[in-house]
Backbone as a chain_set.jsonl record, in Angstrom:
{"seq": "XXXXXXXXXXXXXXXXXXXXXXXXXXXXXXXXXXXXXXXXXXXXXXXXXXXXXXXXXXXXXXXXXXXXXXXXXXXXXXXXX", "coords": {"N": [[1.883, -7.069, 33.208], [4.955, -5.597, 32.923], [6.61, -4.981, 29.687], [9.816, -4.341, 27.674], [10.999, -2.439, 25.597], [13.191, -3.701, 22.801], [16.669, -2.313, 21.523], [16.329, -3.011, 18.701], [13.671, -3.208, 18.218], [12.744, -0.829, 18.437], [13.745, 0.387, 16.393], [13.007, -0.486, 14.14], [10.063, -0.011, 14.601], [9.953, 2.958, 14.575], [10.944, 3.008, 11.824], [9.381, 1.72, 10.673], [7.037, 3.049, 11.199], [5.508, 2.291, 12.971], [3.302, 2.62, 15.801], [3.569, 2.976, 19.271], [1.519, 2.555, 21.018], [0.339, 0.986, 19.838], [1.927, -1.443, 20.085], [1.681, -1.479, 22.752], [-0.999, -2.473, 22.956], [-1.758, -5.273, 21.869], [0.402, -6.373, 23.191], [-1.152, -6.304, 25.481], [-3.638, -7.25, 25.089], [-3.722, -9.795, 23.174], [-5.052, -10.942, 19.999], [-4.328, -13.507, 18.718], [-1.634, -15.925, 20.124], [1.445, -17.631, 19.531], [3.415, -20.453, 21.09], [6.236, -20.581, 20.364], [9.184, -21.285, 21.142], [10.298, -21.253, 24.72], [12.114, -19.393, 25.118], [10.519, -17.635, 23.395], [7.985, -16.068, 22.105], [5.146, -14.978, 19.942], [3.056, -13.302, 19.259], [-0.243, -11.676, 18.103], [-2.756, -9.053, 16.715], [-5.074, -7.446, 15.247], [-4.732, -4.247, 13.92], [-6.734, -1.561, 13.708], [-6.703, 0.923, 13.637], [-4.891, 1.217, 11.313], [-5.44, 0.412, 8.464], [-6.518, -2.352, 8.982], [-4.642, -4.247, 9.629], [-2.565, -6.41, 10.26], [-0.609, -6.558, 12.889], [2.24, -8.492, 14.272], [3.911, -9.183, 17.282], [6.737, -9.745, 18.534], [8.265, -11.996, 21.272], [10.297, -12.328, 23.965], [9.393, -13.701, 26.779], [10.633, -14.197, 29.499], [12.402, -12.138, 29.497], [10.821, -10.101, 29.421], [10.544, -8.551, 27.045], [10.456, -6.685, 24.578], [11.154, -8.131, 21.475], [11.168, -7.702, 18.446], [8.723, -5.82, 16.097], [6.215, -5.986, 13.318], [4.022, -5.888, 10.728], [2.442, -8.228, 9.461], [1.744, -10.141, 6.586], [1.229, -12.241, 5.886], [-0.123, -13.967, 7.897], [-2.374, -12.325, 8.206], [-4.087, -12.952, 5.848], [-4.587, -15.763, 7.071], [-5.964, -15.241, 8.633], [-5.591, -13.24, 11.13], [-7.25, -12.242, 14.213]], "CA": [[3.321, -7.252, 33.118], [5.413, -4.321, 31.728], [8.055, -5.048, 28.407], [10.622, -3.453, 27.67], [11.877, -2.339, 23.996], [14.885, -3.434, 22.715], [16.544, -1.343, 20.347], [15.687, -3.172, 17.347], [12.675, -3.361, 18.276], [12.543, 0.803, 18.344], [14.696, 1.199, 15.111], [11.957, -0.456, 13.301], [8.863, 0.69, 14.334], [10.197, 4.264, 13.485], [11.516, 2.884, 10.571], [7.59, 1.195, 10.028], [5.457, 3.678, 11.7], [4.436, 1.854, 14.131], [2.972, 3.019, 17.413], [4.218, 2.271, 20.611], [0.829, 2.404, 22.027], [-0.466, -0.529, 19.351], [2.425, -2.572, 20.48], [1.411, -2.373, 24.147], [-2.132, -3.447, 22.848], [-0.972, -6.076, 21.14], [0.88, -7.175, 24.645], [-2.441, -6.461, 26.901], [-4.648, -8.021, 24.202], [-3.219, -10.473, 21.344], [-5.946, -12.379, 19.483], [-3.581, -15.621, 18.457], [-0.634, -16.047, 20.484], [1.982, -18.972, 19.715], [4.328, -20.355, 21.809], [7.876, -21.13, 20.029], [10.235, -22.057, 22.107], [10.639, -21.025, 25.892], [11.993, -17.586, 25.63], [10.117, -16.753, 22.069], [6.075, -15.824, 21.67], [4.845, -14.781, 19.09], [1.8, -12.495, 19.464], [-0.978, -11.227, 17.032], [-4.018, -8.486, 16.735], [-5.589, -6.152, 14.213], [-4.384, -2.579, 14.187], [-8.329, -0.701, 13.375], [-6.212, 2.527, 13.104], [-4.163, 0.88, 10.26], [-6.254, -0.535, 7.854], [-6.811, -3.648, 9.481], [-3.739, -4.816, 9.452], [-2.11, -7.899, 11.147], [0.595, -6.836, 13.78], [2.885, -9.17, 14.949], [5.001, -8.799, 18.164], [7.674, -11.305, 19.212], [8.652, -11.34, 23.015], [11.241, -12.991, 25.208], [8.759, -13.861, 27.826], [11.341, -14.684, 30.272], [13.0, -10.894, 30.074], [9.938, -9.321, 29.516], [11.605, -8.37, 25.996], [10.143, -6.908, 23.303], [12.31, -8.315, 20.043], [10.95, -7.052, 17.285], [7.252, -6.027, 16.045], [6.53, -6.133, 12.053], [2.768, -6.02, 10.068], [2.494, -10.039, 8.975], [0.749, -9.799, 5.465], [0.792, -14.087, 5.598], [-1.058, -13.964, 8.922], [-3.685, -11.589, 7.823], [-4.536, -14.287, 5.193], [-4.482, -16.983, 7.754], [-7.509, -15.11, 10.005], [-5.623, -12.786, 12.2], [-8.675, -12.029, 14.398]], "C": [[3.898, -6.186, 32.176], [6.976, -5.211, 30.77], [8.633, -4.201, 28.235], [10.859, -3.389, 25.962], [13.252, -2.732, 23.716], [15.1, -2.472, 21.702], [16.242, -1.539, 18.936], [14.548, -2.958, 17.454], [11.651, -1.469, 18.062], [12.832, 1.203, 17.314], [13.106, 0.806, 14.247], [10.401, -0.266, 13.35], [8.931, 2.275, 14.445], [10.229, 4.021, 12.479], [9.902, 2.223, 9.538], [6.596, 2.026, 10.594], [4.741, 3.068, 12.815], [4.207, 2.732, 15.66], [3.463, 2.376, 18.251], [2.505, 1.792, 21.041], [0.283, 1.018, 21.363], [0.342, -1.642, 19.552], [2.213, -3.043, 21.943], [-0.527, -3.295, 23.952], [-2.153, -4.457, 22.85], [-0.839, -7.067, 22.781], [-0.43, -7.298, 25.666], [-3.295, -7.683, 26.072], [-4.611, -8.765, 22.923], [-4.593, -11.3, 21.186], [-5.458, -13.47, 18.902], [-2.161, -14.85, 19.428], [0.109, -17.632, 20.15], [2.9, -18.821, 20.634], [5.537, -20.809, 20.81], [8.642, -21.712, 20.254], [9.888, -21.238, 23.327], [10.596, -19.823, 26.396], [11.827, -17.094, 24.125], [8.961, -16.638, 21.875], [6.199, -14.902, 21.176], [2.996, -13.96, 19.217], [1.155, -11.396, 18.397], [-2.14, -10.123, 17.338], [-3.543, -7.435, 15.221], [-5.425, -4.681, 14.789], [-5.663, -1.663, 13.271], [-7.565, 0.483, 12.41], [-5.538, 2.372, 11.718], [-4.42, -0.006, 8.73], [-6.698, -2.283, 7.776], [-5.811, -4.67, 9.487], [-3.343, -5.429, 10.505], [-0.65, -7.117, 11.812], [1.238, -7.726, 14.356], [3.808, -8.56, 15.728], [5.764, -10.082, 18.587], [8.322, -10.227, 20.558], [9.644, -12.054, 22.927], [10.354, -12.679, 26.121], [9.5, -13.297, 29.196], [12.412, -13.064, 30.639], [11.882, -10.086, 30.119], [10.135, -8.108, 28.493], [10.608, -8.132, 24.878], [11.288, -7.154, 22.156], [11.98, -7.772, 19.027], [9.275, -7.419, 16.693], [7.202, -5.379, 14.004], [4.756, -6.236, 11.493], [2.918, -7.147, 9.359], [1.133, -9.851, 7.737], [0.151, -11.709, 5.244], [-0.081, -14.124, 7.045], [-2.164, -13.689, 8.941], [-4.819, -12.526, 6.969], [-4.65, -15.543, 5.881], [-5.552, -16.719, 8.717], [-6.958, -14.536, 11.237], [-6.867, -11.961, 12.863], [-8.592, -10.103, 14.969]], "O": [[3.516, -5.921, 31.036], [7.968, -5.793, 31.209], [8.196, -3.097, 28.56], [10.855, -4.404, 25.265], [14.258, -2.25, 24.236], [14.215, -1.878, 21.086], [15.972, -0.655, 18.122], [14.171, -2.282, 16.496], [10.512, -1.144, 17.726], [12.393, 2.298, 16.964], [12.296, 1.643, 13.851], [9.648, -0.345, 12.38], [7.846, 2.855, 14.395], [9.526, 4.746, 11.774], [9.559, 2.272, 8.357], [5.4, 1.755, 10.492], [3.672, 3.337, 13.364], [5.048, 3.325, 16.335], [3.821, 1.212, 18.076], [2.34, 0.619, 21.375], [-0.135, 0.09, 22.055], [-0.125, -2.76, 19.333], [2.367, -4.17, 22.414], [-1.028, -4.247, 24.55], [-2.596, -4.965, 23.88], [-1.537, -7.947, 23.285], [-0.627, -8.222, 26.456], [-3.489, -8.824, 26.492], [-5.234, -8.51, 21.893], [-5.084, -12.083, 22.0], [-6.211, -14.39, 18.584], [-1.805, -13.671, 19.427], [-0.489, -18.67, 20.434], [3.308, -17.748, 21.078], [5.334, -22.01, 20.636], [8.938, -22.739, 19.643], [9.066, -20.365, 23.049], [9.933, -19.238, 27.252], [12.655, -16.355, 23.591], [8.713, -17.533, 21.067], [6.97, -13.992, 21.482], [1.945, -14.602, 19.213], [1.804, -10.462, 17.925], [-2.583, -10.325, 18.469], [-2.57, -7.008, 14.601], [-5.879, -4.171, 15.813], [-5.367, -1.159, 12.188], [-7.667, 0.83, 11.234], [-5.593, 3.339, 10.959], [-3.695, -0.82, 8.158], [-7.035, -3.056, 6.879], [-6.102, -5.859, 9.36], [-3.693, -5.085, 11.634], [0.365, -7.161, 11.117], [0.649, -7.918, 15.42], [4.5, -7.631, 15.31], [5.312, -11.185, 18.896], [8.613, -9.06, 20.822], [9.977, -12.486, 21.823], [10.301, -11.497, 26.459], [9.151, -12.302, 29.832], [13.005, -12.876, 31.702], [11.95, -9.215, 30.987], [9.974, -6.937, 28.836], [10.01, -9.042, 24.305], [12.223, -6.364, 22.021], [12.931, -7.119, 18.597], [8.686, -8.5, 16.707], [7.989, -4.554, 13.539], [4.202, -6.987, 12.296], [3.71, -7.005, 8.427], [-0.038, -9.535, 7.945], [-0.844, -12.202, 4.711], [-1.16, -14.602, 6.695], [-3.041, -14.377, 9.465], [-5.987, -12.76, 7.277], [-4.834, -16.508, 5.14], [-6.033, -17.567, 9.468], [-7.401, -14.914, 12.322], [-7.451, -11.113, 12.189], [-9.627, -9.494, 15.24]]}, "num_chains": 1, "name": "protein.A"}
């Protein structure tokens, strides 16, 4: 399934460095996903390239929406895998 960026979702991973390509990982391959509500998941993995750090991506399922993707320092501590 392809996502789309919104523009927040672009401002700040310039604004954080992030890769595009570790957010489509992320989307092919999360190791925790929650569900939220309906049109909100919440999706997790380790970025290798980044010192092991906990990515989080939040979707809109339902547009196929990325909302905004952010390095979760309370997740990391919680066993993002």
């Amino acid at each position: 399934m392809k996502f789309r960026l919104s523009s927040h979702a672009k401002d700040v991973m310039e604004n954080r460095k992030i890769k595009e390509n570790w957010v489509y990982e992320i989307l092919s391959n999360p190791s925790t996903t929650l569900d939220i509500q309906e049109n909100e998941k919440h999706l997790y993995g380790i970025i290798n390239e980044y010192d092991n750090r906990c990515l989080k991506v939040v979707i809109n399922p339902l547009k196929n929406l990325v909302i905004t993707v952010y390095f979760d320092r309370k997740m990391k501590k919680k066993g993002c895998k």
